[in-house]
N, C-alpha and C positions, 0 to 999 in steps of 0.2 A: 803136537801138530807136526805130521811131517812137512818134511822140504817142499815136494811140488803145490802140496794142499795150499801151505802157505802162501807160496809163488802165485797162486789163481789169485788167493781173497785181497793180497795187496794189490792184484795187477786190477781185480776188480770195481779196489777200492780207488784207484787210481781213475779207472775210466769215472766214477762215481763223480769223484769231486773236481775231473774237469767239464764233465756235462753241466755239474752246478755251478760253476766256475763261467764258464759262458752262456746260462742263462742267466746269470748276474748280469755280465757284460752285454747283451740282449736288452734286459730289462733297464738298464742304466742306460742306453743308447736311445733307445724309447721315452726316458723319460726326460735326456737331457733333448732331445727334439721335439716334446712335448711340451717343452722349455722356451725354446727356439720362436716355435710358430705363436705359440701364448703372447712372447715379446714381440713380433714383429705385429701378431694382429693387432695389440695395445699399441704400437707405433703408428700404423695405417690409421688409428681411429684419432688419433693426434693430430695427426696431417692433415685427414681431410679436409677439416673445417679452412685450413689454410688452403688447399687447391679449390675448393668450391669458390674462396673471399678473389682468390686471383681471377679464376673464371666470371664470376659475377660483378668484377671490379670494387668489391663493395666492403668495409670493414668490419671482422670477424665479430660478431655479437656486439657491435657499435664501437667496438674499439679501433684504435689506428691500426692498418694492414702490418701485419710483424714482417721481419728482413726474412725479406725468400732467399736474400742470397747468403744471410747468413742460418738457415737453415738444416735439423742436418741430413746428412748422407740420406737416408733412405727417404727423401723427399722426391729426390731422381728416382728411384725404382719403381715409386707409389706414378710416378706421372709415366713413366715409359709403358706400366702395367695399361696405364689409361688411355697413353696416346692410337693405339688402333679402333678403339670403341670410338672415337670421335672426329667427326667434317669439321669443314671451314674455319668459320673466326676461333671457335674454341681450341680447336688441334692445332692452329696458328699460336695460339694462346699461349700452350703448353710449350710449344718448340721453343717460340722464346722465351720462356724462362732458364728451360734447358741451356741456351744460348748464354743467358744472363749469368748464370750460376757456372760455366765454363765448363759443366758437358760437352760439348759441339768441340769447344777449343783443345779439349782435353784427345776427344777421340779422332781429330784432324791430324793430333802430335803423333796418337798412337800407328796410323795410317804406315807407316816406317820403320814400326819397331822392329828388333831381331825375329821375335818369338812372333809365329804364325796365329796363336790362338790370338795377342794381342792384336793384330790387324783384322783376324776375323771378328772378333768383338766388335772393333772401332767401328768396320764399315757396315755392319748390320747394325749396331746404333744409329750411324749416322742419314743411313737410309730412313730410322722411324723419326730420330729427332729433330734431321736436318733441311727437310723437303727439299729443293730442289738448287739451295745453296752449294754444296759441294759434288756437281754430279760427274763433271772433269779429273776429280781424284778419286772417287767413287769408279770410273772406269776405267782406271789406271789397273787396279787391282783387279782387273777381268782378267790382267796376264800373269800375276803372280804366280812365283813358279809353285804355292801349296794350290792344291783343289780344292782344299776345303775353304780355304780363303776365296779364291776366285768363285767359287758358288755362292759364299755367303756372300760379295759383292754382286752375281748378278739380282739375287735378291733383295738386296736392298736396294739398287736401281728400280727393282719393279715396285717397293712400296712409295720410295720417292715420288713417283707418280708424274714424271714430265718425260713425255715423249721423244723429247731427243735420244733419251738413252736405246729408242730401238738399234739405230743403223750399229751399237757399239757390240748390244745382245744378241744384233743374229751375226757379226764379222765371229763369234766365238763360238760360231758352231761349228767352225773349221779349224786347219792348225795344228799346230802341235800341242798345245793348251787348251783342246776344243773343250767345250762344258756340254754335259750331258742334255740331248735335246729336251726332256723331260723338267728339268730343271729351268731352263733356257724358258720352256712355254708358258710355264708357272710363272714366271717373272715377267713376260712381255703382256700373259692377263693380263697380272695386275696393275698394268697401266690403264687399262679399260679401255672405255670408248674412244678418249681422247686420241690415241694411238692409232686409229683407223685409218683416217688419211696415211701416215707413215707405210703400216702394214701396206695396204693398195700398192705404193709405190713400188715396194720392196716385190711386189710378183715378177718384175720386169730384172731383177737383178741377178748377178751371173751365178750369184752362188746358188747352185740346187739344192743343198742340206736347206738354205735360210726358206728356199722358194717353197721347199713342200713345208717348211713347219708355219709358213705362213699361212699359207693355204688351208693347213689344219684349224690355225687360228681361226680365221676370218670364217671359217664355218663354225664356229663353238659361237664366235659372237652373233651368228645367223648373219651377216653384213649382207642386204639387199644391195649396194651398191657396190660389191666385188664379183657380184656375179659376173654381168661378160666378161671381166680379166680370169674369172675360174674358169669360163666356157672355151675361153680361147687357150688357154691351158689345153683342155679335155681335148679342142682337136690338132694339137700339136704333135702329129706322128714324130718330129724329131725330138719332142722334149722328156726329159727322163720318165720312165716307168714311175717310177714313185710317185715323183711331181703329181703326174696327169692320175695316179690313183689320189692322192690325197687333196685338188682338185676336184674331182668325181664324188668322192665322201661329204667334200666342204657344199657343193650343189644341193647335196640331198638333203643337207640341214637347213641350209636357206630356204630348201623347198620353192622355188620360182619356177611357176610353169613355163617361163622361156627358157628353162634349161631341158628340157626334156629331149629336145634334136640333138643335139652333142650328146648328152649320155646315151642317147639313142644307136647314134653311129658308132658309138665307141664301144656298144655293148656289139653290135652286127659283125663291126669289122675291123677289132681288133684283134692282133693276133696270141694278146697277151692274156692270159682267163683270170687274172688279178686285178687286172685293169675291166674284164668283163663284169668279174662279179660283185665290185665295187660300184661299177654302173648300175647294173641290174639293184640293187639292195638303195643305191640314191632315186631312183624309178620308183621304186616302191613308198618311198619316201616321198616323193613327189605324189604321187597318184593321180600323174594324167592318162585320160582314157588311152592316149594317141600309144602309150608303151603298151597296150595290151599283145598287140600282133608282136611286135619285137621280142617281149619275154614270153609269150608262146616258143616262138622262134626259137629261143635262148634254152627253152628243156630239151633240146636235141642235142645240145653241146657236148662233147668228149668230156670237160671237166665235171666230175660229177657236185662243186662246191658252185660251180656256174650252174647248172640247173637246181640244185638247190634253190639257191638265191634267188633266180627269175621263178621259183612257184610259190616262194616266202613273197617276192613282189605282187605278184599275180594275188593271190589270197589279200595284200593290202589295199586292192585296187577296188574292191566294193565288189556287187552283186556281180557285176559283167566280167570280174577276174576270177571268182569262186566258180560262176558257172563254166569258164573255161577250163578249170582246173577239174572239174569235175569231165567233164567229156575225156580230156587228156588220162585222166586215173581209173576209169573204167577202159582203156584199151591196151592196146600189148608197147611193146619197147620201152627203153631204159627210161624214160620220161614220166611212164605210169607212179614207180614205186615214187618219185619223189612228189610229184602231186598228189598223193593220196598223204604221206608224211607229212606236207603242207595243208594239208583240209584237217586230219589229224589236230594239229596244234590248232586248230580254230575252232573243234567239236562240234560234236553234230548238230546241237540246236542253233549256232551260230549257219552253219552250210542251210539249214529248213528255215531261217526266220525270210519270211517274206518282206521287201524291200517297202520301206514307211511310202505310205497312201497309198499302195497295191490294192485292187480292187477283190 
């Protein structure tokens, strides 16, 4: 055998038996997690019967209730698994046992640790286990100098579920430590309804970031009761562009035909086409006859995303907005082509169907 020949078949042999070498290491890693889950699901089915005996006050197959608090360790993971699947007395249930068993105590301590992942841990536990007992050190951590921390605490403010914690989630959307609006909205949800009153109040407040992510809000939760503070937004010529766009968005979700004047004017005579065409698209959304002449009006605009939007509106307006859009797309000027792309997305048999009880 010569020299190079040889040099291949060992370098070959070589690749050979480390390919087999880490499909070994592959296969052992598979099975030692195949190991893994085997024991922890045999653990979960141990447990339950003791989460169900605490839940239902009652003792396990007639025996006396065994020590929860001396139960072990993955007693906590089986209940924190559980704690978002459940309301009231039950989720109260589980907290304190967490409480009991010195969960709660444990990740109050950790609130302080060196290591950021430890604080991010504590306060997103403590958001699911703790409700609305630790919400004052839970907002502490909005400033922490990690961001992954202070996000994992606006989050667990928003499972906590008590309202206070708005005024703390929208001061941090400014700053030097602002938290990302996105994040910030996600948590002030999940407060829910309860949170209403708060948001309202918060429209009046100086900060503009909090004003428009409010205002987005209270339109996601449809709030019929923010409307005039959104209307009066829409006609605030001095109040920020944005604001008065994500005001104008939040109207057309609510859908209230007493908004239809303010986005009215705001689509006529503003001089922003962002703030137009947010109008126009919340008009649509409303579908009062009265925007029909104004989104006419509105496909003569320079923007061509503004007339867009007033013949997407038009088209959502019913019979008396298609036949407008129809007159407009049979004649000449920049107006035509997008009325006719607006009749387009609605197909032809939708533009011929004759309107219910037409004679």
């Amino acid at each position: 055998m010569t020299g190079p020949v040889g040099g291949v078949l060992l370098a070959g042999a070589a690749v050979t038996a480390l390919i087999i070498a880490l499909l070994l290491m592959v296969a052992t890693a598979h099975l030692l997690r195949g190991r893994r889950s085997a024991r922890d699901d045999r653990r979960k089915r141990e447990l339950m019967p003791l989460v169900h005996a605490v839940l239902d006050d009652d003792p396990v197959d007639g025996a006396p209730l065994p020590d929860v608090v001396g139960a072990p360790a993955d007693l906590d993971e089986i209940v924190l698994e559980l704690l978002p699947q459940l309301r009231g007395s039950d989720r109260q249930t589980l907290r304190d046992l967490l409480a009991e068993r010195g969960v709660v105590s444990r990740a109050v301590a950790d609130l302080t640790a060196r290591k950021s992942w430890r604080r991010g841990r504590a306060v997103a536990l403590l958001g699911s286990a703790a409700g609305t007992d630790h919400i004052a050190a839970m907002v502490e951590l909005l400033d922490d100098r990690s961001l992954e921390v202070r996000c994992a605490a606006a989050r667990a403010l928003g499972k906590a579920g008590d309202p206070a914690a708005v005024g703390p989630l929208l001061r941090a959307t400014h700053g030097e430590r602002a938290l990302p609006s996105g994040v910030l909205g996600m948590a002030l949800l999940d407060l829910g309804t309860t949170a209403l009153p708060v948001l309202r109040d918060s429209l009046t407040g100086r900060n503009q970031v909090a004003r428009g992510l409010v205002a987005e809000l209270l339109g996601v939760h449809g709030d019929p009761s923010a409307a005039p503070l959104l209307e009066a937004l829409v006609r605030d010529a001095g109040e920020d562009l944005g604001v008065r766009r994500s005001a104008a968005a939040a109207l057309g979700r609510i859908g209230s035909p007493t908004s239809t004047e303010p986005l009215v004017d705001a689509l006529s005579n503003s001089p922003d086409p962002g703030l137009q065409r947010t109008s126009a698209e919340a008009l649509g959304r409303i579908g009062h006859p009265l925007a029909t002449i104004p989104l006419l009006a509105g496909l003569a605009a320079e923007d061509i995303a503004v007339r867009a939007a007033c013949a997407d509106a038009l088209a959502a307006l019913g019979a008396d907005g298609r036949a407008s859009l129809e007159a407009v797309a049979t004649g000449p000027g920049a107006a035509a082509p997008v009325a006719r792309a607006a009749l387009d997305e609605l197909g032809p048999a939708v533009r011929r169907a004759e309107p219910v009880g037409a004679a």
